[in-house]
C-alpha positions in Angstrom: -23.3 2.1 2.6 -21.7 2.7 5.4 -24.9 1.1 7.6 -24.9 -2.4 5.1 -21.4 -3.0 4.3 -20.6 -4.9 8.3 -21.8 -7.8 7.9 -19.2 -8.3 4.6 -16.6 -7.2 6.6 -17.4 -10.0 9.2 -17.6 -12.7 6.3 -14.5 -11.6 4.2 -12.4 -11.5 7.9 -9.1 -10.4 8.1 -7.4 -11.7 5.4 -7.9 -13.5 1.5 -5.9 -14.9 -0.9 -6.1 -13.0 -4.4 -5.6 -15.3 -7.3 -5.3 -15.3 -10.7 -4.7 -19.2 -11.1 -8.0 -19.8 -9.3 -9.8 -17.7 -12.1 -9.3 -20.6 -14.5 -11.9 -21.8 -16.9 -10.2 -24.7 -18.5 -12.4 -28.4 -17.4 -9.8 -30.0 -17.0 -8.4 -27.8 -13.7 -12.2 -28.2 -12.4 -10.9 -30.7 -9.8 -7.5 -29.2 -9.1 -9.5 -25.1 -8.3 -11.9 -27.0 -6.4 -9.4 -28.6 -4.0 -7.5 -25.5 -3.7 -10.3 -23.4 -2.3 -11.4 -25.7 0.0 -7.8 -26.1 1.4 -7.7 -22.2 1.6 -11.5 -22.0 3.4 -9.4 -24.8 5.9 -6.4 -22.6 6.5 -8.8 -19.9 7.5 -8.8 -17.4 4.9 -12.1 -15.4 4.6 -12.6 -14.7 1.5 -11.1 -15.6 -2.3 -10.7 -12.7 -4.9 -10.4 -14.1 -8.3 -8.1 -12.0 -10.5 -8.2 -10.5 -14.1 -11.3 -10.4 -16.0 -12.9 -12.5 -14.0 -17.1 -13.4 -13.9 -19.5 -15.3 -11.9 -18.2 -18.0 -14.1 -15.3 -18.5 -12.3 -17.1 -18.0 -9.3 -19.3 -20.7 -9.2 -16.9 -23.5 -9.1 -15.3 -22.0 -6.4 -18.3 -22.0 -4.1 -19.6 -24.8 -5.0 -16.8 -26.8 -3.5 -16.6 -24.9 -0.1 -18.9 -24.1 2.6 -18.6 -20.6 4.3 -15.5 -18.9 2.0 -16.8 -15.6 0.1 -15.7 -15.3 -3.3 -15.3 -12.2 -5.2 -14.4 -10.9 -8.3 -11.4 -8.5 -8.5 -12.2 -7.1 -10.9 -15.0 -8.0 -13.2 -14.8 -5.3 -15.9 -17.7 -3.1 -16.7 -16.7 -3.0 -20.6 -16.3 -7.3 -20.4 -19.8 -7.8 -19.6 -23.0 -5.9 -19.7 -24.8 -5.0 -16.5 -28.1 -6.7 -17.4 -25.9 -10.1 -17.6 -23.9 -9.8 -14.6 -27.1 -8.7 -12.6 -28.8 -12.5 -14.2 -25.1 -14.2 -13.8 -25.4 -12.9 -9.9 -28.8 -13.9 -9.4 -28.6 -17.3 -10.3 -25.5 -18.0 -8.3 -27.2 -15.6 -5.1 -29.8 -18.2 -5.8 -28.2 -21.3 -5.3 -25.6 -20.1 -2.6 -26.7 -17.2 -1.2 -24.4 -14.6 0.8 -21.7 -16.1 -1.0 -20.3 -14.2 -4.0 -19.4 -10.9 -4.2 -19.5 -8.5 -7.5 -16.0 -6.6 -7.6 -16.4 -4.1 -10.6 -13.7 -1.7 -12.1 -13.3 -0.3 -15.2 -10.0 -1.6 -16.7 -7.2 0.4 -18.6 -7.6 2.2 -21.3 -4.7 0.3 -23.2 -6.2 -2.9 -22.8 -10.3 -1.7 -23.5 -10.9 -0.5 -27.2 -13.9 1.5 -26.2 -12.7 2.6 -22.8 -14.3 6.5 -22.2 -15.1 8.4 -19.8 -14.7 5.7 -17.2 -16.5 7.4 -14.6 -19.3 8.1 -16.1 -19.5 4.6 -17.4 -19.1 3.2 -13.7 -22.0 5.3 -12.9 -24.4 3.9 -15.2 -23.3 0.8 -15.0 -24.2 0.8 -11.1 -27.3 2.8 -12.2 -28.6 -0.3 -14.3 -27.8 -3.0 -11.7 -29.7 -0.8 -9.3 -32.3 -1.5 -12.0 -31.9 -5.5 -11.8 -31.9 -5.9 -8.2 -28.3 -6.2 -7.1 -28.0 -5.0 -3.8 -25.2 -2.3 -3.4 -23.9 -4.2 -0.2 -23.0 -7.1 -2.1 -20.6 -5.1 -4.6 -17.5 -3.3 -4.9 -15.1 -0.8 -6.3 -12.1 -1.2 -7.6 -11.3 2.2 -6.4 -7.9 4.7 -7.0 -8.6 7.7 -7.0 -10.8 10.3 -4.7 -14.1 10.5 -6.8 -13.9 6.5 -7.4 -12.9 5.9 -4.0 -16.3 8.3 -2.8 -18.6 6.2 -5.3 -17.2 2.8 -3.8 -18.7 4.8 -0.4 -21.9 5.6 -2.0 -22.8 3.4 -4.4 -21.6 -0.4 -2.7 -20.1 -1.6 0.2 -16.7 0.0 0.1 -13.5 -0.5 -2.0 -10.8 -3.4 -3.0 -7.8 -1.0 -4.4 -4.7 -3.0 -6.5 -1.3 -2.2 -6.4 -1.6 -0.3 -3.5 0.5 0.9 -0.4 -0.4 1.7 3.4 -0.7 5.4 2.3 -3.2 4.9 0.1 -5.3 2.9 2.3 -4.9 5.5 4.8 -6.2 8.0 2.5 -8.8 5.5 1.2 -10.3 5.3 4.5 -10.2 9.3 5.2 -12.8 9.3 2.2 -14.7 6.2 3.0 -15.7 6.9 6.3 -15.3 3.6 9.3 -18.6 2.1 7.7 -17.6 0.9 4.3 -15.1 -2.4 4.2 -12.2 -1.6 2.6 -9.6 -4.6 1.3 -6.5 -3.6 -0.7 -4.7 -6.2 -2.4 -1.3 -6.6 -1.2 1.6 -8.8 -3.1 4.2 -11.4 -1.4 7.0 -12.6 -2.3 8.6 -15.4 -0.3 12.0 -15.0 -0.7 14.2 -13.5 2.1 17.5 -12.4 -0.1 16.6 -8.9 -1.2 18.3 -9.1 -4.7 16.3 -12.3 -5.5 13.1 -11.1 -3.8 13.3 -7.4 -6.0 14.4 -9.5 -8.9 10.8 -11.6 -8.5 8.9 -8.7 -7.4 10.1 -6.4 -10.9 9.0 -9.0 -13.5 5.7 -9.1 -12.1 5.3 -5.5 -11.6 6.4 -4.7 -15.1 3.3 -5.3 -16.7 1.3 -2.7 -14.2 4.2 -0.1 -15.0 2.8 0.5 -18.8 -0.7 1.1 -17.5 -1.5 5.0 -16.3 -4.2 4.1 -14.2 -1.1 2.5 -11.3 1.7 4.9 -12.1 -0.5 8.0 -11.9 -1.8 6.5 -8.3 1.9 6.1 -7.6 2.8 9.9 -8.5 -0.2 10.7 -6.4 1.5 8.9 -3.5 4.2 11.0 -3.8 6.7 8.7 -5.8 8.5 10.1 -8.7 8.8 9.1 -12.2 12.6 7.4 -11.6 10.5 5.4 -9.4 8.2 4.1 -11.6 11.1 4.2 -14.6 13.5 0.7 -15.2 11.4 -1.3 -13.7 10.8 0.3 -10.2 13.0 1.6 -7.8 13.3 -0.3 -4.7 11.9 2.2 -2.8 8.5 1.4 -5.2 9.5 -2.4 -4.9 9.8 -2.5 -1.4 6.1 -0.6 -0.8 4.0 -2.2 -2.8 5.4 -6.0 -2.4 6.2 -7.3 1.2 9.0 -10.0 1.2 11.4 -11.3 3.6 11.2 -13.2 6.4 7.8 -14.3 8.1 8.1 -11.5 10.7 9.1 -8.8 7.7 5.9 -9.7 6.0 3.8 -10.0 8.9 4.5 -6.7 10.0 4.6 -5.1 6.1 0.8 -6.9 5.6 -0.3 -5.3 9.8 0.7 -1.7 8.1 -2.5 -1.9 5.7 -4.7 -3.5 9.2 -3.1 0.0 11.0 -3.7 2.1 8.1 -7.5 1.5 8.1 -7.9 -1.7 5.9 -10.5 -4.1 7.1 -8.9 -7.2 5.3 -6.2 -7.6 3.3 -6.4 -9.7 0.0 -2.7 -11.1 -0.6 -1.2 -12.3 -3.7 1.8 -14.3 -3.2 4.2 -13.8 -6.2 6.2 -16.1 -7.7 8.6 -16.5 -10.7 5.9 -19.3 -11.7 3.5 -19.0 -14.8 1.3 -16.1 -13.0 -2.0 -18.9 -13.6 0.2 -21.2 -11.0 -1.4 -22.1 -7.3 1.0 -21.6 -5.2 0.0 -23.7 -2.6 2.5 -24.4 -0.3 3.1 -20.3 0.1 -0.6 -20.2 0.9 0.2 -22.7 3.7 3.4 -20.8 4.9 1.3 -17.4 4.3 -1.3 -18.5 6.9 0.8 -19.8 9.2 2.5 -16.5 9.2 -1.1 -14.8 10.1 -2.6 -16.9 12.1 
């Protein structure tokens, strides 16, 4: 992919907002979503990636209310929705906006997927099958952890979009992919600047992610230890996988992925708000921070 996936990387730009709030598929937030990506498309972010479980049904809304902004899943699950129905779902909207949305696949946990096996292998034929229905590998990508995930994110799409990630891993991440593919870790902020209230933030959103192998195996790999990922993180895990601080802290925590080979960087800012909140007025500071 390494020949396709530059002209993403020119659209997506330096740096997204990922979002869980913006995922919503209650009508009555329609007009609220819709606001909110067009403010972020102003600020200057290049590209949305809509958290969770999320389908070209959140998409759509999304684009349809902004001009230029890609939007991306991150992740859609392969297990949530069969490959002959995304390939349709990404038609239609390639259709009516093209260049616009971008497929972000991964395959889950097993703890929260009944019929999660062999994950792999069910990424592969899941690719293989929207190969079949015509969507174009430069307009998807990997959720991507590991080494042989991370080398079909090279070979099968446009390059990778790791979660929970640190600077090490995208340096890693890049060894494998090669400069062609776009590669856009997700990175968490918190905007606090006293470090017992920003850690305090940072642990009850991270304690979710702490039951689930898939992250804490990633985090061995990366050389932490099991007391790190024990009691809710050590601050040594806290303080690499969230940035917080003040704006020149987090600046220069986010410019660690940019030096370590990322592409763009999609940031989530964390709050100790419900996690389907907009925080808006940290998307405002955030930008201000990066531009």
């Amino acid at each position: 992919m390494s020949d396709t996936a530059g002209p993403l990387k020119e659209k997506v730009g330096r740096y997204g907002i990922w979002s869980l709030g913006l995922r919503s598929e209650d009508p009555t937030r329609r007009g609220e979503l819709a606001e909110a990506a067009a403010e972020l498309e102003e600020l200057g972010y290049g590209a949305v990636w809509l958290g969770g479980n999320s389908t070209a049904r959140n998409v759509a809304p999304l684009v349809e209310a902004t001009s230029k902004i890609v939007v991306g899943t991150s992740i859609q699950s392969i297990w949530q929705e069969e490959a002959a129905v995304a390939a349709a779902n990404f038609t239609e909207l390639e259709a009516a906006h093209p260049g616009r949305f971008v497929l972000g696949l991964g395959v889950s946990h097993g703890r929260l997927v009944d019929r999660y096996r062999r994950p792999y292998a069910a990424m592969v034929a899941h690719l293989d099958e929207l190969d079949k229905a015509g969507v174009p590998a430069d307009r998807r990508l990997l959720a991507a952890l590991g080494p042989k995930m991370l080398e079909l994110s090279r070979d099968r799409a446009a390059g990778a979009i790791p979660y929970l990630v640190t600077p090490e891993h995208t340096a890693q991440a890049r060894e494998i992919l090669g400069a062609g593919p776009l590669l856009a870790p997700e990175f968490k902020v918190v905007t606090e600047t006293d470090p017992s209230r920003a850690r305090e933030v940072a642990r009850g959103y991270l304690a979710m992610y702490l039951a689930l192998p898939n992250y804490t195996n990633n985090f061995l790999r990366l050389g932490f230890t099991e007391a790190d990922i024990s009691d809710g993180g050590s601050d040594r895990l806290i303080d690499a996988v969230f940035a917080w601080g003040d704006e020149s802290r987090i600046r220069a925590r986010i410019e660690e992925f940019r030096q370590a080979g990322a592409d763009h960087v999609a940031l989530q800012v964390v709050t100790d708000n419900p996690r389907e909140a907009l925080p808006r007025e940290e998307w405002r500071r955030l930008a201000s921070v990066l531009a």
